[in-house]
C-alpha positions, 0 to 999 in steps of 0.5 A: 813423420809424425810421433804421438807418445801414449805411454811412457814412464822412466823404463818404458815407452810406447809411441805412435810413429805415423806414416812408417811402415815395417821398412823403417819400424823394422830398422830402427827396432834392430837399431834399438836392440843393438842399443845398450841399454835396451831390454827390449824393443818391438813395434805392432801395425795393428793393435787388436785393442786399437779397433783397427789403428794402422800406424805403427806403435813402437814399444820400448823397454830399458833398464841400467837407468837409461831413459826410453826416450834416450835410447830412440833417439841414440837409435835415431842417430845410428840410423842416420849415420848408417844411412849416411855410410851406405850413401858415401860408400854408394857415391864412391862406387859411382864414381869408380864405375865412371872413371872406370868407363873413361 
């Protein structure tokens, strides 16, 4: 994954995240609106004033004096501990699933 900043000030940012797709862009965007702090938060795939650019540009607003780079990765870091939930709880019902079938 690779990030390209190409806007930001202290409220807000907008910043290329390369090789995603909606599948990513939308969780994290839901993860940046759960975030307190964050006004707002959406991503297009195809900017018309791009001439036809294809990865995803994440665009983040905040107010309260929360930085827009704190807020992506506070973002960040709940999605990965969601991740991590869903493989625990994932790799205990395996496990249920094979000591039920001894």
């Amino acid at each position: 994954m690779e990030l390209r900043v190409i806007d930001k000030t202290d409220e807000e940012l907008r910043i290329e995240i390369a090789g995603e797709d909606h599948t990513f862009m939308n969780v994290l965007k839901g993860q940046l609106l759960n975030t307190d702090g964050v006004a707002a938060a959406t991503y297009d795939m195809n900017p018309e004033q791009s001439g036809g650019q294809t990865e995803p540009i994440l665009s983040i607003k905040t107010e309260d004096g929360l930085d827009p780079l704190d807020a992506l990765e506070q973002a960040a870091m709940a999605v990965s501990d969601d991740l991590e939930t869903l493989y625990d709880r994932i790799e205990v019902a395996f496990d249920d699933v094979a000591a039920a079938e001894a």
